[in-house]
C-alpha positions in Angstrom: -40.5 44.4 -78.4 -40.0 41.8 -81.2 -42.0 42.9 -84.7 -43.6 39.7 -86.0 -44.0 39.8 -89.6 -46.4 37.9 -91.4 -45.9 34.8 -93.8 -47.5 35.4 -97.6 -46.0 33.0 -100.0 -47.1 29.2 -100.7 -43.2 28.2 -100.6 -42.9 29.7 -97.3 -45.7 27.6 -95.6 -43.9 24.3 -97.3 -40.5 25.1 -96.4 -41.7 25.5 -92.5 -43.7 22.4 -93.0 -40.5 20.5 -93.3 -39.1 22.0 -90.1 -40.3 20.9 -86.4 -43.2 20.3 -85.1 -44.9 21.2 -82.0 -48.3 20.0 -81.2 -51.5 21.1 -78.6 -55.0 20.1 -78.2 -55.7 23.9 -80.0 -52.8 24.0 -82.4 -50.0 22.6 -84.6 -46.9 24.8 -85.3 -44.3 24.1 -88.0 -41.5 26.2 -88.1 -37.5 26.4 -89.7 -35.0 28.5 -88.7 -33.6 30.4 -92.0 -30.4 30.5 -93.2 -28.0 33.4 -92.8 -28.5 35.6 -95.3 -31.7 34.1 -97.1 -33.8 37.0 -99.5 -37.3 37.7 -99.4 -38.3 39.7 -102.2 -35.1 41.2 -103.0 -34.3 42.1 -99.3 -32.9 40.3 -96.7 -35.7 38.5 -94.1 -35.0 39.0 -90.4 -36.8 38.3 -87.4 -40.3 36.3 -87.0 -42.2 35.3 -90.1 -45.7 33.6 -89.0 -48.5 32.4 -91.0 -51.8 30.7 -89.9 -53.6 27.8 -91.7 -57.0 27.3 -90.6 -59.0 24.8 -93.0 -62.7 24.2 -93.6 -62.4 21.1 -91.5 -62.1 23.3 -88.1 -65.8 25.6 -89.1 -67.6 27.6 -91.6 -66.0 31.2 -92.3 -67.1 32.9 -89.5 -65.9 30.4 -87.0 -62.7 30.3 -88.9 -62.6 34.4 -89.1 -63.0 34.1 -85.3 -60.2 32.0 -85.1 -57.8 33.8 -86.5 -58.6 37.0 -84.9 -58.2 35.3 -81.9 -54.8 33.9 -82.5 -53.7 37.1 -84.1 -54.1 38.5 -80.9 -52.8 36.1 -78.5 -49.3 36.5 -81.3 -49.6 40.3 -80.4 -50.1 39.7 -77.0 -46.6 37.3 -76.9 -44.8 39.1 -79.0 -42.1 41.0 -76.7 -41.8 37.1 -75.2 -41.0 35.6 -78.6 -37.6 35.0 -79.8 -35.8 37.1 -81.9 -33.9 34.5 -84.4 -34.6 34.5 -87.9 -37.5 32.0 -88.6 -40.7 31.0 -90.0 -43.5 29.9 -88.4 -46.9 28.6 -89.5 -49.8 27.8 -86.9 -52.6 25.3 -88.2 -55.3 26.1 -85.9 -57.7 22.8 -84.9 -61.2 23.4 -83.7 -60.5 23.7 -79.8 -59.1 27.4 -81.0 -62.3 28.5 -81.2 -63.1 28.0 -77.3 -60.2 27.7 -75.3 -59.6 30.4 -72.9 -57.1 33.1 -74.5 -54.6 32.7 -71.4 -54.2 28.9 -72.5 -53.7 30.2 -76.4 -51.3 32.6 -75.2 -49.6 29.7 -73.3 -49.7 27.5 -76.1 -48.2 30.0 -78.4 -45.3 30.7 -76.4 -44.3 26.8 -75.8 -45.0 26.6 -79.7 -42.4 29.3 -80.8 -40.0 28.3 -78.0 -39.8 24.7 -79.1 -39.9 25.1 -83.2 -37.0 27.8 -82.7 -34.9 26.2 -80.8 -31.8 25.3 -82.5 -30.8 21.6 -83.1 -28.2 20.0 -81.4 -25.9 17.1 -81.6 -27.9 13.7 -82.6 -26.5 11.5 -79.7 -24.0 8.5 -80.7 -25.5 5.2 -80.1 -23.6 2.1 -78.3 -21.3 0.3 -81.0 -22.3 -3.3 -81.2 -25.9 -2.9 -80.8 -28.7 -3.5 -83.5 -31.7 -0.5 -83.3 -34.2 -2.4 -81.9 -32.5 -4.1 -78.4 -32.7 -8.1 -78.8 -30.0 -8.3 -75.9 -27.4 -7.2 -78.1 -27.7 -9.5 -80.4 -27.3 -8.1 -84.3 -30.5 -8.1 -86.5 -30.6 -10.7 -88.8 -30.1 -9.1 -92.4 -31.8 -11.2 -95.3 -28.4 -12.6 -96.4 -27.9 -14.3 -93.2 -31.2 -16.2 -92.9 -31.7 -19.2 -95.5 -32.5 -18.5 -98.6 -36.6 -19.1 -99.4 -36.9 -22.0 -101.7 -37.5 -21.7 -105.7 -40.6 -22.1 -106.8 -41.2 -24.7 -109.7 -41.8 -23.0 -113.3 -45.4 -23.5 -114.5 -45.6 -25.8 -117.5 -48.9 -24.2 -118.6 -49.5 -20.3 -118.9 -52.9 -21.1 -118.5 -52.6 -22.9 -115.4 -50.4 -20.7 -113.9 -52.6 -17.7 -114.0 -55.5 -19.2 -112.8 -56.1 -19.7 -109.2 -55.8 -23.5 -107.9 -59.5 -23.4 -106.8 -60.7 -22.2 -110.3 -59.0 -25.3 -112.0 -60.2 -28.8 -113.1 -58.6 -31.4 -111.2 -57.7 -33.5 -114.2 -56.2 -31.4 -116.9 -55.7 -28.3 -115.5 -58.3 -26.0 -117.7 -61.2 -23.8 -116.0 -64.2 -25.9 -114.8 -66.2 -22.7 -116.4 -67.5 -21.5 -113.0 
């Protein structure tokens, strides 16, 4: 059975906010996988590192309290499923939480840690020739291939250039004081 250790420290919950995401009706999970040898508090951090956000947006205390007790225990009861790797988690519970049947928490919770864990892979290599975007294979025009926008003509008047066309007098070019 895998031990699940809890998340404590505010640059923990950042650094797995960077990581991926994975997101249900009930929950958001963030999660990073840590690098080989990384210290926590002098000691080295294996295993599972969680940690639960649950804001005053989702209920008042008690509906949060309730919450969390409930996704503490659908975490116990998935623990021997989760993966043993070297991670930190952090599940921001939404207001669903609070009724969802536990068997679709527990569900949730295991396709959360399965798919913030999982290692990256290769980014796949796009077509050569192509421009992002499709356009038939035709390249993006760039700014230095389209013609050039005309200059536009230096005010003669500071005045006049500040003010709005519709503010000026037709005649000289001063404010018609409206």
């Amino acid at each position: 059975m895998a031990t699940i250790e809890r998340l404590r420290r505010r640059a923990d919950f950042l650094a797995a906010a960077d990581g991926r995401r994975f997101h249900t009706e009930r929950m958001t999970a963030q999660g990073r996988i840590r690098e080989p040898g990384e210290l926590r508090d002098g000691v080295p951090a294996t295993g599972l590192h969680l940690g639960f956000t649950i804001t005053k947006r989702v209920g008042h205390a008690t509906e949060r309290n309730r919450i969390r007790r409930r996704l503490r225990e659908a975490v116990d009861a998935v623990a021997e499923d989760a993966p043993v790797i070297a991670a930190d988690i952090v599940l921001i519970a939404r207001r669903p939480a609070l009724s969802a049947p536990f068997e679709t928490l527990k569900d949730d919770l295991r396709r959360a840690l399965s798919a913030v864990t999982r290692p990256r892979g290769p980014k796949p290599e796009r077509p050569q020739g192509r421009a992002p975007g499709g356009r038939g294979g035709q390249p993006t025009p760039t700014r230095r291939d389209g013609p050039r926008p005309e200059a536009r003509p230096a005010a003669t008047e500071a005045g006049a250039a500040r003010l709005p066309s519709s503010q000026t007098h037709a005649c000289d070019g001063s404010s018609n004081g409206q």
